[in-house]
C-alpha positions in Angstrom: 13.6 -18.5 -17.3 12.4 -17.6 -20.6 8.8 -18.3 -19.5 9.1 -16.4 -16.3 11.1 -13.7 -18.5 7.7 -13.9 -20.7 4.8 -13.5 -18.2 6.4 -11.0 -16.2 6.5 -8.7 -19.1 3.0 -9.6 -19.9 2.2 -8.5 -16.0 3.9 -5.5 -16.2 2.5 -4.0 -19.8 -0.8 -4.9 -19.6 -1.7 -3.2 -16.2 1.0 0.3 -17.4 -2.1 1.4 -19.4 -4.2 1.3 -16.4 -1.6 3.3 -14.4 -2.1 6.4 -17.0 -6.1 5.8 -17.1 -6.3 6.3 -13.1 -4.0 9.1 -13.0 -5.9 10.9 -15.8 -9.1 10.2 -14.1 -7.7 11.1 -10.7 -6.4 14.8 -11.6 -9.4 15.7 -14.1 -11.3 15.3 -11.0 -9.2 16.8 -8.9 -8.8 19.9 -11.7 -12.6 20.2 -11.5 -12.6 20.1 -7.6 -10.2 23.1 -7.7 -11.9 24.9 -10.2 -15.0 24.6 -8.1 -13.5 25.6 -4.9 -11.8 28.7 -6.8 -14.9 29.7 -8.5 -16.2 29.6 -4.5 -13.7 30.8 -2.8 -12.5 33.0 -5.1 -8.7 31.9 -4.6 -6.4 29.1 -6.1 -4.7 28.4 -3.0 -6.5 25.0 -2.1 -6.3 21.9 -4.0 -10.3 21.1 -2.9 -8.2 17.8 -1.6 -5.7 16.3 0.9 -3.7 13.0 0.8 -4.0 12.3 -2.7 -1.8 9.0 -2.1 -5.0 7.3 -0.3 -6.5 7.0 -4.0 -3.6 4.8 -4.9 -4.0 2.9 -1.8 -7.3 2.1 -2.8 -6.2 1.2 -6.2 -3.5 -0.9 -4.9 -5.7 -2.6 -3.4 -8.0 -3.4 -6.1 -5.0 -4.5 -7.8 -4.0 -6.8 -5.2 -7.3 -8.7 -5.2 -7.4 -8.5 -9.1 -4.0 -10.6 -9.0 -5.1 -13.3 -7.8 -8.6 -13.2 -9.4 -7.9 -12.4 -13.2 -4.2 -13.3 -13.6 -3.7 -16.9 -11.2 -6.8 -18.8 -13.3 -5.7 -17.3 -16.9 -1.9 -18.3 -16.3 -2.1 -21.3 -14.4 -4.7 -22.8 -17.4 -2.2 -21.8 -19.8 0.6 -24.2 -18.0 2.4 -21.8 -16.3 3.4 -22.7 -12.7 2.6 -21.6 -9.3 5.8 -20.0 -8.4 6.2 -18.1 -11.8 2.8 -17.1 -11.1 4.0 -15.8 -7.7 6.5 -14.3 -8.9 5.4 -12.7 -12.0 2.6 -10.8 -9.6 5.5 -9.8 -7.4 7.0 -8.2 -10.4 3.9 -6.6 -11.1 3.3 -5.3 -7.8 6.8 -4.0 -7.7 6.0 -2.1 -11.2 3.6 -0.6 -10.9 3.8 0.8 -7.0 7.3 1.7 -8.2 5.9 4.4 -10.8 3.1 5.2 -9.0 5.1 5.9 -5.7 7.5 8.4 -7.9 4.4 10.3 -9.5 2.8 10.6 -6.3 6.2 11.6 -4.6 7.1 14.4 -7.5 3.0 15.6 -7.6 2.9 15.6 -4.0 5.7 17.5 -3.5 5.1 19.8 -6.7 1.4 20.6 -5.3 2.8 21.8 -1.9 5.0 24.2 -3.5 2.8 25.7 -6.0 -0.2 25.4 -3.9 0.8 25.5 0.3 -2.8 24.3 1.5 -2.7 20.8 -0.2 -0.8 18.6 2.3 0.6 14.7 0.8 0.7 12.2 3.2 3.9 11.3 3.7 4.8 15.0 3.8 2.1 15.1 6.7 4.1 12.9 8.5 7.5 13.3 7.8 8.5 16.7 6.2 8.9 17.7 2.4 11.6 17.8 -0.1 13.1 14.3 1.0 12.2 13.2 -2.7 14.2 9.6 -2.2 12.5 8.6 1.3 9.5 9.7 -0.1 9.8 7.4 -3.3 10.6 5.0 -0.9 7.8 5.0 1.9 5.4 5.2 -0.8 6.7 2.1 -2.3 6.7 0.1 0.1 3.4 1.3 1.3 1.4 0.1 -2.1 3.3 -2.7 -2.2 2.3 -3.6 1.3 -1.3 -3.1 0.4 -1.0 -4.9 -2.4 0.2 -7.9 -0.7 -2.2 -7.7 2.2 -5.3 -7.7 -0.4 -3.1 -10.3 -2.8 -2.8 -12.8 0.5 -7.0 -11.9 1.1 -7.6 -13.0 -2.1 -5.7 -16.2 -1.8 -6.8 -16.9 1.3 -10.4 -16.8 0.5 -9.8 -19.1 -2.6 -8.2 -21.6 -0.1 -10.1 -21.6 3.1 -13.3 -20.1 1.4 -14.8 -16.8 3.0 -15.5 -18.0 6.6 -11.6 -17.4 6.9 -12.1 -13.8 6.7 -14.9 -14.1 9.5 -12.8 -15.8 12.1 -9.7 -13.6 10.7 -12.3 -10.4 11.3 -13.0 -11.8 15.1 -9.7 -12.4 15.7 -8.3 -8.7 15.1 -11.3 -7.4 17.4 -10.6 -9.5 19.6 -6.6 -9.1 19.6 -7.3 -5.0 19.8 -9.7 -5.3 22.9 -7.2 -7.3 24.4 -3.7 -5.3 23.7 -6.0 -2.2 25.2 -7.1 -3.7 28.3 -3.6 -4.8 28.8 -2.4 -1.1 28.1 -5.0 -0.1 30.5 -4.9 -2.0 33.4 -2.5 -4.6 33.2 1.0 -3.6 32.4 2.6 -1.4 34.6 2.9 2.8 33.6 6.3 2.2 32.6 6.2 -1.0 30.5 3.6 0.1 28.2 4.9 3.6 28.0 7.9 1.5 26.8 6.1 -0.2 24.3 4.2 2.6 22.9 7.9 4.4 22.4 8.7 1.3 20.5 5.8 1.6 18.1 6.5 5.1 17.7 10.0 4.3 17.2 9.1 1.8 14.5 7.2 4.5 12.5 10.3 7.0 13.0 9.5 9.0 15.7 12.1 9.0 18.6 11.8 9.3 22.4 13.8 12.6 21.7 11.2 14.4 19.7 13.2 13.8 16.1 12.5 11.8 13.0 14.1 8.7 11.9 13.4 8.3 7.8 14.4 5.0 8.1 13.1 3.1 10.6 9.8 3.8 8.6 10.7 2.2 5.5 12.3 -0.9 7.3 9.2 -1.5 9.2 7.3 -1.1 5.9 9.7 -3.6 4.5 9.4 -6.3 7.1 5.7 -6.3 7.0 5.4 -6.5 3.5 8.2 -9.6 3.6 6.4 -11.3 6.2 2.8 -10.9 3.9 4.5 -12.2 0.3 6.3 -15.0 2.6 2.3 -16.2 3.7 1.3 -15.5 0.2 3.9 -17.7 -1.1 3.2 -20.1 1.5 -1.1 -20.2 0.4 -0.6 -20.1 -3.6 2.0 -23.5 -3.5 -1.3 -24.9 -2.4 -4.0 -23.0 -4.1 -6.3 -24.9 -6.7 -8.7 -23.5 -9.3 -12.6 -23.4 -8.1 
Protein backbone atom coordinates (compact mmCIF):
# COMPACT_ATOMS: atom_id res chain seq x y z
CA UNK A 1 0.00 0.00 0.00
CA UNK A 2 2.83 2.24 0.69
CA UNK A 3 3.90 1.97 -2.99
CA UNK A 4 0.49 2.58 -4.34
CA UNK A 5 0.25 5.40 -1.41
CA UNK A 6 3.63 6.70 -3.19
CA UNK A 7 2.82 6.88 -6.95
CA UNK A 8 -0.49 8.10 -6.58
CA UNK A 9 0.77 11.19 -4.90
CA UNK A 10 3.47 11.39 -7.53
CA UNK A 11 0.28 11.31 -10.16
CA UNK A 12 -1.52 13.81 -8.51
CA UNK A 13 1.37 16.65 -7.81
CA UNK A 14 3.11 16.49 -10.75
CA UNK A 15 0.14 17.10 -13.23
CA UNK A 16 -1.58 20.08 -10.26
CA UNK A 17 1.06 22.56 -11.83
CA UNK A 18 -0.29 21.94 -15.11
CA UNK A 19 -3.91 22.43 -13.95
CA UNK A 20 -2.87 26.28 -12.88
CA UNK A 21 -0.64 26.74 -16.31
CA UNK A 22 -3.93 25.86 -18.51
CA UNK A 23 -6.22 27.93 -16.58
CA UNK A 24 -3.86 30.94 -16.71
CA UNK A 25 -3.44 30.42 -20.29
CA UNK A 26 -7.11 29.81 -20.84
CA UNK A 27 -8.44 33.22 -19.20
CA UNK A 28 -5.48 35.52 -20.47
CA UNK A 29 -6.87 34.58 -23.72
CA UNK A 30 -10.07 34.80 -22.92
CA UNK A 31 -9.38 38.42 -21.07
CA UNK A 32 -7.79 39.48 -24.39
CA UNK A 33 -10.86 38.11 -26.44
CA UNK A 34 -13.06 40.37 -24.28
CA UNK A 35 -11.08 43.24 -24.38
CA UNK A 36 -11.13 42.98 -28.09
CA UNK A 37 -14.76 42.47 -28.46
CA UNK A 38 -15.34 45.52 -25.95
CA UNK A 39 -12.93 47.80 -27.68
CA UNK A 40 -15.44 46.64 -30.88
CA UNK A 41 -18.46 46.58 -29.59
CA UNK A 42 -18.04 49.14 -27.27
CA UNK A 43 -19.81 47.04 -24.41
CA UNK A 44 -18.56 44.49 -21.65
CA UNK A 45 -21.47 42.42 -21.89
CA UNK A 46 -20.02 39.43 -24.02
CA UNK A 47 -17.36 37.17 -22.92
CA UNK A 48 -15.98 36.99 -26.93
CA UNK A 49 -16.73 33.02 -25.92
CA UNK A 50 -19.22 30.31 -25.06
CA UNK A 51 -18.76 26.81 -23.37
CA UNK A 52 -15.54 27.38 -21.87
CA UNK A 53 -15.72 23.66 -20.40
CA UNK A 54 -15.00 22.28 -24.14
CA UNK A 55 -11.29 23.50 -23.45
CA UNK A 56 -11.03 21.13 -20.63
CA UNK A 57 -12.46 18.47 -22.56
CA UNK A 58 -9.85 18.86 -24.84
CA UNK A 59 -7.36 18.88 -22.25
CA UNK A 60 -8.82 15.97 -20.68
CA UNK A 61 -8.24 14.38 -23.36
CA UNK A 62 -4.67 15.09 -23.92
CA UNK A 63 -4.33 13.94 -20.50
CA UNK A 64 -5.97 10.78 -21.07
CA UNK A 65 -3.64 9.78 -23.86
CA UNK A 66 -0.57 11.28 -21.94
CA UNK A 67 -1.44 8.56 -19.17
CA UNK A 68 -0.73 5.92 -20.82
CA UNK A 69 2.10 7.37 -22.93
CA UNK A 70 4.41 9.11 -20.37
CA UNK A 71 3.40 7.60 -16.98
CA UNK A 72 2.75 3.44 -17.94
CA UNK A 73 6.56 3.10 -19.46
CA UNK A 74 8.27 5.43 -16.62
CA UNK A 75 6.42 3.42 -13.74
CA UNK A 76 6.18 0.09 -14.99
CA UNK A 77 10.37 0.30 -15.70
CA UNK A 78 10.70 1.42 -12.32
CA UNK A 79 8.96 -2.01 -10.86
CA UNK A 80 5.77 -0.76 -10.18
CA UNK A 81 2.86 -3.03 -11.23
CA UNK A 82 0.17 -2.91 -13.65
CA UNK A 83 -2.67 -2.56 -11.37
CA UNK A 84 -1.00 0.26 -9.14
CA UNK A 85 -0.30 1.74 -12.46
CA UNK A 86 -4.09 1.53 -13.14
CA UNK A 87 -4.95 2.67 -10.32
CA UNK A 88 -2.66 5.39 -9.67
CA UNK A 89 -3.97 7.00 -13.29
CA UNK A 90 -7.46 6.54 -11.94
CA UNK A 91 -6.46 8.62 -8.96
CA UNK A 92 -5.10 11.08 -11.27
CA UNK A 93 -7.87 11.29 -13.44
CA UNK A 94 -10.19 11.61 -10.50
CA UNK A 95 -7.78 14.72 -9.25
CA UNK A 96 -7.51 16.60 -11.41
CA UNK A 97 -11.26 16.46 -13.27
CA UNK A 98 -12.32 16.93 -9.66
CA UNK A 99 -10.66 20.57 -9.42
CA UNK A 100 -11.15 21.32 -12.69
CA UNK A 101 -14.93 20.45 -12.69
CA UNK A 102 -15.36 22.92 -9.42
CA UNK A 103 -13.35 25.87 -11.24
CA UNK A 104 -15.31 25.46 -14.26
CA UNK A 105 -18.57 25.02 -12.19
CA UNK A 106 -17.84 28.34 -9.80
CA UNK A 107 -16.31 30.39 -13.22
CA UNK A 108 -19.09 29.25 -15.22
CA UNK A 109 -21.63 30.19 -13.07
CA UNK A 110 -19.78 33.50 -11.84
CA UNK A 111 -19.44 34.63 -15.75
CA UNK A 112 -23.24 34.30 -16.26
CA UNK A 113 -23.99 36.46 -13.44
CA UNK A 114 -21.61 39.15 -14.00
CA UNK A 115 -21.67 38.90 -17.65
CA UNK A 116 -25.52 37.43 -19.04
CA UNK A 117 -24.33 36.70 -22.73
CA UNK A 118 -21.63 34.01 -21.85
CA UNK A 119 -23.55 30.82 -21.56
CA UNK A 120 -21.49 27.35 -19.74
CA UNK A 121 -22.35 24.27 -20.95
CA UNK A 122 -23.95 22.57 -18.56
CA UNK A 123 -25.94 25.70 -17.69
CA UNK A 124 -26.93 25.45 -21.53
CA UNK A 125 -28.44 22.35 -20.79
CA UNK A 126 -29.63 22.17 -17.53
CA UNK A 127 -30.21 25.61 -15.76
CA UNK A 128 -27.80 27.75 -13.39
CA UNK A 129 -27.22 27.97 -9.78
CA UNK A 130 -27.33 24.12 -9.19
CA UNK A 131 -23.58 24.53 -8.00
CA UNK A 132 -23.43 20.54 -6.74
CA UNK A 133 -24.93 18.87 -9.97
CA UNK A 134 -22.95 21.03 -11.79
CA UNK A 135 -19.60 20.00 -9.91
CA UNK A 136 -20.88 16.74 -10.56
CA UNK A 137 -21.84 16.41 -14.40
CA UNK A 138 -18.69 18.07 -15.01
CA UNK A 139 -16.82 15.44 -13.18
CA UNK A 140 -17.93 12.85 -14.51
CA UNK A 141 -17.79 14.32 -17.98
CA UNK A 142 -13.71 14.84 -17.93
CA UNK A 143 -13.41 11.86 -16.28
CA UNK A 144 -15.31 10.06 -18.96
CA UNK A 145 -13.13 11.70 -21.64
CA UNK A 146 -10.31 10.86 -19.86
CA UNK A 147 -11.04 7.27 -19.84
CA UNK A 148 -12.25 7.01 -23.44
CA UNK A 149 -8.75 8.64 -24.70
CA UNK A 150 -6.81 6.54 -21.65
CA UNK A 151 -8.60 3.07 -23.19
CA UNK A 152 -7.44 4.74 -27.07
CA UNK A 153 -4.20 4.90 -25.88
CA UNK A 154 -4.00 1.40 -24.51
CA UNK A 155 -5.71 -0.03 -27.07
CA UNK A 156 -3.37 1.16 -29.69
CA UNK A 157 -0.29 -0.06 -27.70
CA UNK A 158 -2.01 -3.51 -27.69
CA UNK A 159 -3.62 -4.15 -30.96
CA UNK A 160 -1.39 -1.43 -32.78
CA UNK A 161 -3.29 1.40 -34.74
CA UNK A 162 -5.32 -0.81 -37.32
CA UNK A 163 -7.64 -1.22 -34.10
CA UNK A 164 -8.71 2.27 -34.36
CA UNK A 165 -9.44 1.68 -38.19
CA UNK A 166 -11.77 -1.15 -37.84
CA UNK A 167 -13.02 0.56 -34.43
CA UNK A 168 -13.50 3.88 -36.84
CA UNK A 169 -15.68 1.51 -39.41
CA UNK A 170 -17.42 -0.02 -36.93
CA UNK A 171 -19.07 3.28 -35.38
CA UNK A 172 -20.07 4.44 -39.06
CA UNK A 173 -21.26 1.59 -39.67
CA UNK A 174 -23.34 1.03 -36.29
CA UNK A 175 -24.82 4.86 -36.86
CA UNK A 176 -25.98 4.15 -40.54
CA UNK A 177 -27.55 1.21 -39.24
CA UNK A 178 -29.43 2.52 -35.86
CA UNK A 179 -30.72 5.41 -38.53
CA UNK A 180 -32.05 3.19 -41.10
CA UNK A 181 -33.69 1.27 -38.44
CA UNK A 182 -35.13 4.54 -36.87
CA UNK A 183 -36.24 5.29 -40.41
CA UNK A 184 -37.82 2.60 -41.90
CA UNK A 185 -37.67 -0.27 -39.76
CA UNK A 186 -39.11 0.12 -36.33
CA UNK A 187 -42.49 1.02 -36.04
CA UNK A 188 -43.52 5.07 -35.23
CA UNK A 189 -44.16 4.13 -31.78
CA UNK A 190 -41.15 1.88 -30.81
CA UNK A 191 -38.50 4.31 -31.85
CA UNK A 192 -40.44 7.16 -30.52
CA UNK A 193 -40.03 5.01 -27.35
CA UNK A 194 -36.54 4.71 -27.71
CA UNK A 195 -35.68 8.20 -28.45
CA UNK A 196 -37.70 9.10 -25.00
CA UNK A 197 -35.43 6.73 -23.42
CA UNK A 198 -32.22 8.43 -24.70
CA UNK A 199 -33.64 11.62 -23.76
CA UNK A 200 -34.58 10.25 -20.51
CA UNK A 201 -31.09 9.09 -19.96
CA UNK A 202 -29.65 12.64 -20.43
CA UNK A 203 -32.51 14.06 -18.03
CA UNK A 204 -35.05 15.23 -20.08
CA UNK A 205 -38.57 13.66 -19.39
CA UNK A 206 -41.57 12.75 -21.64
CA UNK A 207 -43.23 15.49 -19.43
CA UNK A 208 -41.19 18.36 -20.58
CA UNK A 209 -39.04 18.61 -16.92
CA UNK A 210 -35.53 17.95 -16.02
CA UNK A 211 -34.14 15.09 -14.17
CA UNK A 212 -30.40 16.28 -12.56
CA UNK A 213 -29.75 12.92 -12.01
CA UNK A 214 -30.36 10.63 -14.48
CA UNK A 215 -27.55 12.70 -16.27
CA UNK A 216 -24.87 12.11 -13.89
CA UNK A 217 -25.83 8.23 -13.53
CA UNK A 218 -25.58 7.82 -17.18
CA UNK A 219 -22.28 9.64 -17.09
CA UNK A 220 -21.27 7.35 -14.33
CA UNK A 221 -22.07 4.04 -16.08
CA UNK A 222 -20.26 4.93 -19.08
CA UNK A 223 -17.30 6.02 -17.57
CA UNK A 224 -17.49 2.47 -15.37
CA UNK A 225 -17.99 0.49 -18.22
CA UNK A 226 -14.67 2.45 -20.08
CA UNK A 227 -12.10 2.06 -16.85
CA UNK A 228 -13.61 -1.73 -16.58
CA UNK A 229 -12.12 -2.25 -20.55
CA UNK A 230 -9.20 -0.20 -19.63
CA UNK A 231 -8.51 -2.37 -16.78
CA UNK A 232 -9.22 -5.33 -18.77
CA UNK A 233 -6.28 -4.07 -21.85
CA UNK A 234 -3.42 -2.67 -19.32
CA UNK A 235 -3.42 -6.47 -17.22
CA UNK A 236 -2.12 -7.38 -20.72
CA UNK A 237 -0.31 -4.44 -22.02
CA UNK A 238 3.64 -4.82 -22.70
CA UNK A 239 6.17 -2.08 -23.42
CA UNK A 240 7.00 -1.47 -27.32
Amino acid sequence: MKKLRIVIQYECVTSFKYIWLFYAIEYAIVLLIAVVVAVCTGAMEHVGSNCLEINTMIYAAVLGVLGFHEDFKMLIQNGFTRRYIYLATLSMFAFISGIMALVDTVMGNGLHYFLNGYSSMYGAIYGYYHFFANWLWLFLLYMLVCSLLYLVGLAVNRYGKRILLYSGAALLGLVLIVTAMFRYILPGETARSALNFLAGAMGFMSDGTKHLGLPLLTLFLITAVLELGAYAVIRRTELR
